[in-house]
N, C-alpha and C positions, 0 to 999 in steps of 0.2 A: 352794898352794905359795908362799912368800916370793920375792917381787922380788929374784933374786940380782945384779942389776945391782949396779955401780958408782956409787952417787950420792955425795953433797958432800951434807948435811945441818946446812941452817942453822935458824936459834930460826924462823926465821919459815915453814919447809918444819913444823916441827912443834906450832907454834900451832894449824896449818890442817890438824894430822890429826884425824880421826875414827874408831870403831872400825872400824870396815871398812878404813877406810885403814894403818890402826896394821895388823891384821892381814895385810892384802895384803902388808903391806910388810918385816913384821917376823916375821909368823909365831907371833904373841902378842898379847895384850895385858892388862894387868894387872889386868882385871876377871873374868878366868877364876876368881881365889880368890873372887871377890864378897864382898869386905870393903872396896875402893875402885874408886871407879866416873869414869874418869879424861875421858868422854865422855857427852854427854846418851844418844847412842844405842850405849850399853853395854847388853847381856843382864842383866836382873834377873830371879834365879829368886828362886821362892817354892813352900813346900809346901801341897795346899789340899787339901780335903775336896770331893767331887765326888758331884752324884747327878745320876741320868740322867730324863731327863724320860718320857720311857718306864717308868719304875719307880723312882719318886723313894727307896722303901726301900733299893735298889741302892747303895748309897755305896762311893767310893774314895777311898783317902790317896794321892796322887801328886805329881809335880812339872809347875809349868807355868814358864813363863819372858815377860817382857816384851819382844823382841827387835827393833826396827823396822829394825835396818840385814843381819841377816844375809840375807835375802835379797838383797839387793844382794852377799854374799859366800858363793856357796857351800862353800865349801870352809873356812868356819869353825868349828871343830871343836866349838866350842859348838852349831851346826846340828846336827852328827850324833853327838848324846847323846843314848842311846836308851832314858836314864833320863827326860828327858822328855816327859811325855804331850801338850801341847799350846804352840806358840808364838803370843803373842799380837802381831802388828803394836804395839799402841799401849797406853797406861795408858786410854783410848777404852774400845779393845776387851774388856779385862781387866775395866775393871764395868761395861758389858753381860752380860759371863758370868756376871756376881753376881744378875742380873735374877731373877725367877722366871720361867718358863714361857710363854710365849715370848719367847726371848733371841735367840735367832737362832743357835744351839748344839745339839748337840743334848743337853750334860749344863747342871749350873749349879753356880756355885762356891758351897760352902757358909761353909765357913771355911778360914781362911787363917793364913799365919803374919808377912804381909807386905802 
């Protein structure tokens, strides 16, 4: 839910947002289109090709996402799209999954769109 308070919003209260904050605050933020990315830790989805290491024949097309701050904000609606398969803390984490067998996963990213 958006901070319905009362604030005075100066240049320098909004230098010093981030998306989390942006969202807390505002109840949006302009990276939901993902065509502009207004924060380092803005959600970057991407569509990938996934096989599971249990049965690497197994492949799936699904959406994963780059997300490091929504934890810090549950209620970001980008969290609860339940079109994506997997959120990754970090670009880190994201090729580790590209690893083969053992990645520390339990599928591996094959391909990608991003």
């Amino acid at each position: 839910m958006p901070n319905t308070e009362e604030k005075v919003w100066y240049w320098s209260d909004l230098a010093d947002l981030t998306h989390a904050t942006q969202v807390e605050n505002f109840g949006f933020c302009t990276c939901e289109e993902q065509e502009h990315f207004p924060y380092d830790d803005c959600p970057r989805f991407f569509q990938v090709l996934v096989s599971w290491h249990e049965d690497p024949n197994d492949k799936t097309l699904t959406n994963v996402a780059i997300a490091p701050s929504l934890s810090d904000y549950p209620d970001d609606p980008l969290l609860n799209d339940d079109r994506i398969f997997f959120y990754f803390a970090n670009q880190e984490e994201y090729d580790q999954a590209k690893r083969p067998n053992p990645n520390g996963f339990e599928f591996r990213i094959e391909e990608t769109n991003g």
